[in-house]
VMD Tcl script that draws the C-alpha trace (Angstrom):
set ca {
  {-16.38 4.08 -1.83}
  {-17.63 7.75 -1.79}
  {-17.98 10.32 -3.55}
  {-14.63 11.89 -2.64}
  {-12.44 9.30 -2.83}
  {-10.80 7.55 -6.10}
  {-8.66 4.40 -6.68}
  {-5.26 4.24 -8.22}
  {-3.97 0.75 -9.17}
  {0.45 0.81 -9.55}
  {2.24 -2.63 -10.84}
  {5.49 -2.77 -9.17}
  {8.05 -5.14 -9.03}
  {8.81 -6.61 -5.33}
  {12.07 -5.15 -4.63}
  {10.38 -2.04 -5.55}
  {7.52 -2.02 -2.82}
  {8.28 -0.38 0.56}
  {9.93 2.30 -1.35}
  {6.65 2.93 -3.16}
  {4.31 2.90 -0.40}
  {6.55 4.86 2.18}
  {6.09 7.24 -0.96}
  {2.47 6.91 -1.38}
  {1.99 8.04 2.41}
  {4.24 10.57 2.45}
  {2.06 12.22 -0.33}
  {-0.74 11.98 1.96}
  {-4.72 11.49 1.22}
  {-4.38 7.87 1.33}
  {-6.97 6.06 2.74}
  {-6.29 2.82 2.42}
  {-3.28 0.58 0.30}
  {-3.68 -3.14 -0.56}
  {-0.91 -5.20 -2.13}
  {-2.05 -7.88 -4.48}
  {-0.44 -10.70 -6.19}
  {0.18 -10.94 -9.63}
  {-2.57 -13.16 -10.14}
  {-4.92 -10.22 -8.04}
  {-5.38 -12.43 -4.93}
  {-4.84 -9.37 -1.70}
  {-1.93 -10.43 0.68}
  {-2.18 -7.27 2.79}
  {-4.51 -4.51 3.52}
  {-3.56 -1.61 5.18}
  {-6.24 1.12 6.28}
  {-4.25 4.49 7.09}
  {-6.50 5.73 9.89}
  {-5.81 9.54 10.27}
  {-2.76 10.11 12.35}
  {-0.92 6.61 11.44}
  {2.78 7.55 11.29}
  {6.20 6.36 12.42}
  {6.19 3.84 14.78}
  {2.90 2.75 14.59}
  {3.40 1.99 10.91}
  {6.48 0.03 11.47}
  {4.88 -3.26 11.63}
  {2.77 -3.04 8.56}
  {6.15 -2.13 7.05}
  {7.82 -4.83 8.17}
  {5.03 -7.17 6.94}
  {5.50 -5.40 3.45}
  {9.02 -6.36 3.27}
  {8.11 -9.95 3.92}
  {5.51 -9.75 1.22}
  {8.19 -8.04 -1.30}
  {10.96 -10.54 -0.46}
  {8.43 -12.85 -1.53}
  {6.94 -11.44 -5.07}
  {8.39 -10.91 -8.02}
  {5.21 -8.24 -8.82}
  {2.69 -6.83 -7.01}
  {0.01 -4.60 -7.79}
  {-0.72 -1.75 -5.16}
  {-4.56 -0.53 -5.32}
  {-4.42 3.29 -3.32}
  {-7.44 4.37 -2.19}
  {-7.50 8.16 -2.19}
  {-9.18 11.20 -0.58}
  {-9.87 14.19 -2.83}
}
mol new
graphics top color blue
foreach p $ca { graphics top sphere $p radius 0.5 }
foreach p [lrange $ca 0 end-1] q [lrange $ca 1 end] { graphics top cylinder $p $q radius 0.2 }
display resetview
C-alpha cells in the first residue's frame, strides 16, 4: 500500500451490504473493496480500476448479493486514495 492510500475496515450486517458498497463507490477514491467473513476469511475482492461503472460493475454486484444472502455479517476493508 502507498503512501497515498489508507484502509477503512466497516462491520455490516448482510442485508446491509450492496447498499453499503454501491455507497462506498459512489463516494469515489476507492481503490479496492474486499468483503470478509465474520471469522476474517475474504469471499470477494473487488479492485475498482479507474473508470469501472454501471454495467461493468453489475456482475461483481450480483456476486455481492449472493455473498449477503449468505452472511449474517461481513466486514468490508476499503482501500482508499487520498
Amino acid at each position: 500500500m502507498s503512501e497515498n492510500t489508507r484502509t477503512e475496515e466497516f462491520k455490516i450486517d448482510g442485508e446491509k451490504l450492496i447498499a453499503k458498497v454501491k455507497e462506498l463507490i459512489h463516494e469515489g477514491k476507492i481503490r479496492k473493496i474486499i468483503i470478509k467473513d465474520k471469522e476474517g476469511k475474504t469471499l470477494m475482492e473487488i479492485p475498482m480500476t479507474f473508470g469501472v461503472v454501471g454495467v461493468l460493475l453489475a456482475p461483481q454486484l450480483a456476486a455481492i448479493g449472493a455473498i449477503a444472502a449468505l452472511v449474517t455479517e461481513a466486514t468490508l476493508v476499503v482501500e482508499k486514495s487520498e
